[in-house]
C-alpha positions, -999 to +999 in steps of 0.1 A: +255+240-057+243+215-029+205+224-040+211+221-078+226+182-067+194+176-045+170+191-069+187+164-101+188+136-072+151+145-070+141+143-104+162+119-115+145+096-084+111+108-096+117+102-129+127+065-125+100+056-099+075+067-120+089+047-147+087+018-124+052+025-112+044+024-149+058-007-155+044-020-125+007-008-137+010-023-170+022-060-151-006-051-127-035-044-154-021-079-175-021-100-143-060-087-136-072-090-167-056-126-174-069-137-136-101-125-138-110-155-163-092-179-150-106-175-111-138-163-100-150-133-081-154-156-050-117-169-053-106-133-051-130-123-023-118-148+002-084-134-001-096-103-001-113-112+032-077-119+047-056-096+037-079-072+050-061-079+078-026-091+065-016-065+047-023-042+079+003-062+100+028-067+072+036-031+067+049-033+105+081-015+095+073-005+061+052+024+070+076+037+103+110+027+101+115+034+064+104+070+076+127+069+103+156+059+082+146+088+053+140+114+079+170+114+106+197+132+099+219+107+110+217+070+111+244+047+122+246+007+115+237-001+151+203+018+145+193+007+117+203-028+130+181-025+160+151-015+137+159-042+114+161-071+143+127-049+160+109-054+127+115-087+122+103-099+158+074-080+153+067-095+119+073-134+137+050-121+168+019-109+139+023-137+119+019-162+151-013-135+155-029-139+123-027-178+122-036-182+154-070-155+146-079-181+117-111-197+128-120-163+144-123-150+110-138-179+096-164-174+124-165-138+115-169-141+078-192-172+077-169-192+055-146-217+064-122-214+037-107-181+052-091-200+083-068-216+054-062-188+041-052-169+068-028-195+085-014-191+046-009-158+045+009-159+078+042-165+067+038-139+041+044-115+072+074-129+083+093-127+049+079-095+038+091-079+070+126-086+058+131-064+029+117-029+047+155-021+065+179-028+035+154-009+015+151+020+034+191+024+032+192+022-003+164+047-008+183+070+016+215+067-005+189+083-031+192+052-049+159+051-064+160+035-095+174+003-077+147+003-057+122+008-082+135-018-104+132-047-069+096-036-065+089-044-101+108-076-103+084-082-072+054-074-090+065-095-121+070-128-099+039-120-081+019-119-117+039-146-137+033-175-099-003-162-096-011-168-135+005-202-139-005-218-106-040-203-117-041-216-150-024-252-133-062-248-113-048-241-079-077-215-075-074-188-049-040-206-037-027-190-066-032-153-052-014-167-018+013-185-039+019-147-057+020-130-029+051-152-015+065-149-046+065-114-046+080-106-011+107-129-018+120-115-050+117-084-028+137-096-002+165-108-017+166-084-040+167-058-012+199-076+005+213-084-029+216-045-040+220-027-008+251-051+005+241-045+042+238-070+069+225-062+100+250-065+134+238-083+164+213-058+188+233-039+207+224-001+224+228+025+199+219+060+203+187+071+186+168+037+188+146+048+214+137+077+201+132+064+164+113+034+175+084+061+193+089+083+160+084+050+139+049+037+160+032+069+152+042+070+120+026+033+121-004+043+141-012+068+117-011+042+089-031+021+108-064+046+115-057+053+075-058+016+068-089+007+092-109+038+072-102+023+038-103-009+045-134-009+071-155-013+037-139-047+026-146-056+065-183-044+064-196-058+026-174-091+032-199-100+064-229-080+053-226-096+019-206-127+010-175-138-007-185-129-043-199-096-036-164-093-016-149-101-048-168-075-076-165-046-048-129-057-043-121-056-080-139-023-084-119-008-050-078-021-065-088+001-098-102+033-078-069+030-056-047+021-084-037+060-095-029+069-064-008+033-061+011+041-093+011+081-089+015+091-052+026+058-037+056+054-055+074+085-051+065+083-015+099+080-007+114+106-030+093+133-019+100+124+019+138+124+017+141+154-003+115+178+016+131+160+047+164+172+033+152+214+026+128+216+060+149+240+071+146+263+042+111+269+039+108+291+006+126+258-010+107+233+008+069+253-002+084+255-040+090+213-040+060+208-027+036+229-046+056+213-076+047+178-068+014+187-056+005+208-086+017+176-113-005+155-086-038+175-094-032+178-133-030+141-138-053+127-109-083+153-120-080+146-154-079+107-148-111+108-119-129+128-149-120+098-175-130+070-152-164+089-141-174+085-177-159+054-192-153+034-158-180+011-163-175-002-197-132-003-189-142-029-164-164-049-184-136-047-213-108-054-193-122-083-175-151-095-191-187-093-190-191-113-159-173-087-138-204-064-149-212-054-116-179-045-105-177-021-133-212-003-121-197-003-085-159+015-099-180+043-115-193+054-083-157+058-075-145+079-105-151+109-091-132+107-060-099+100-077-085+136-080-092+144-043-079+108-030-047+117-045-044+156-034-058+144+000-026+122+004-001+145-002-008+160+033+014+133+049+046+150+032+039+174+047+039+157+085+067+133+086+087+155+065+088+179+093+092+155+120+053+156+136+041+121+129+023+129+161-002+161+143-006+132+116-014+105+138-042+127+160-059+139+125-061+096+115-085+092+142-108+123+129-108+105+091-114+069+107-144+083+122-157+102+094-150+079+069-163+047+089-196+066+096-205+067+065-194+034+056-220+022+081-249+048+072-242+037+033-244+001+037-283-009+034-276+008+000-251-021-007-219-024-019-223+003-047-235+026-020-202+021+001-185+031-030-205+065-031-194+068+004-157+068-004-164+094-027-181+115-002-158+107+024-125+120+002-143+155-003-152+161+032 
């Protein structure tokens, strides 16, 4: 039956993501633990300080057309080539932004390494912005393990370039140097597998349409990205690069189940709810599914970190990282919630309302960047009690 095929495409997609997202964690946990002696918590707070801003402008794409190309029902080669060539002027016009904002940020941040690293972090953009199309299609093809096994061959360059040029004493130009590293594997990886080469731009019916459907998708990741990154904003110029760098530290492993548990099958859950929305007994049974696995593992692991969180940091990276670890167990116990609070965008561009999910950003920007403000004569470990908050409201 056409459901029993979906359903296996489903697991089978689920199944090897999560595998992946394992993978990636352990590469991810080595790679911190190894960097965190060889660079200091300034080195990683100055590049924090940047791609604060970076990353935002790099998933240009990512977060909007991939959801366009999941979600329509049908999508010819002159759309996706449009989005493709779209995405890629964007990513060149960003870039251009971002090292042209350099000293601005310097300025901002009270440290003039950061103009450097921003103007090196440009071009980052431009390549990442590459992969997002050819991805998309092969995740639409329900080809998941492919892509699962391009992000971790990104993750592993990213980890093995950051580590060597690190241990070569490159400093925080080791993290810049990773992150190329990474979106390039991704890239050509991405072309290598999915055998799809864009045509010239050309009119093709739908690109309108998917383009508007594609920047509310984006503006909605955008209010969700200014709330939980306003903190890194706010204890980088409050503070300074090293406090940056233990709050920073803290932040990756609060965020890291929902990057390995959630994240990741992203993309499954959105093409197959996307392909049962119009049988809605089905489509409430996936979701409570993947919703009820969601709350079993992320309550249990927000319980574990609450108690142990302190003393994981300090063993995984070393007793001068102390103070991050007081900061992360402030966030254990807004781990469960952060993960059931973002399956509620399944449920919006799964549908085809990006629009409902874009209006409710703007009511969790201002909540959660309220309290980052109220919380911050408290210092950094009080913004991380305000995340906490902030998730359960």
């Amino acid at each position: 039956a056409p459901g029993a095929g979906l359903r296996r495409s489903a697991v089978r997609g689920a199944g090897a993501t999560v595998l992946a997202a394992g993978i990636s964690l352990a590469v991810q946990l080595g790679a911190m633990v190894v960097l965190a002696r060889l660079l200091t918590p300034a080195d990683f707070g100055v590049v924090a300080m940047v791609t604060t801003f970076s990353l935002l402008l790099e998933s240009f794409g990512m977060a909007g057309f991939t959801d366009v190309i999941l979600q329509r029902e049908d999508v010819t080669h002159g759309l996706a080539s449009n989005l493709f060539w779209i995405n890629v002027a964007a990513a060149i016009a960003l870039a251009a932004a971002l090292a042209g904002a350099g000293s601005l940020l310097a300025r901002f941040y009270h440290d003039a390494l950061v103009r450097g690293v921003a103007q090196g972090m440009a071009g980052v953009i431009v390549v990442g912005g590459l992969s997002n199309l050819p991805l998309a299609v092969i995740q639409r093809g329900m080809r998941f393990g492919t892509a699962s096994a391009i992000n971790v061959a990104a993750r592993v360059a990213q980890a093995a370039v950051s580590i060597v040029l690190a241990f070569a004493g490159w400093g925080f130009w080791a993290l810049v140097a990773g992150y190329y590293a990474s979106r390039i594997t991704r890239a050509a990886g991405a072309f290598g597998a999915c055998r799809w080469l864009p045509s010239p731009p050309r009119r093709a019916h739908g690109t309108g349409e998917s383009l508007a459907f594609g920047l509310k998708v984006y503006g909605r990741y955008t209010l969700n990205y200014g709330a939980n990154n306003t903190d890194n904003l706010l204890v980088g110029w409050r503070f300074s690069a090293s406090a940056l760098g233990f709050y920073k530290k803290a932040y990756d492993m609060f965020v890291l189940p929902a990057n390995q548990l959630t994240a990741p099958i992203w993309t499954v859950v959105i093409a197959t709810l996307s392909r049962v929305r119009q049988d809605m007994a089905q489509y409430r049974r996936y979701l409570l599914a993947a919703i009820g696995i969601i709350a079993f593992a992320g309550m249990g692991i927000g319980a574990d970190f609450a108690l142990v969180g302190r003393d994981l940091v300090r063993f995984l990276l070393g007793p001068q990282w102390g103070e991050a670890g007081r900061i992360f167990q402030l966030f254990g116990p807004g781990i469960g919630v952060m993960l059931l609070y973002g399956a509620t965008g399944w449920i919006h561009v799964s549908i085809g309302r990006p629009d409902r999910w874009l209006r409710w950003g703007a009511v969790e920007l201002l909540l959660t960047t309220g309290l980052f403000v109220a919380a911050l004569p408290f210092g950094p470990r009080g913004v991380a009690a305000a995340w906490t908050i902030a998730y359960f409201l």
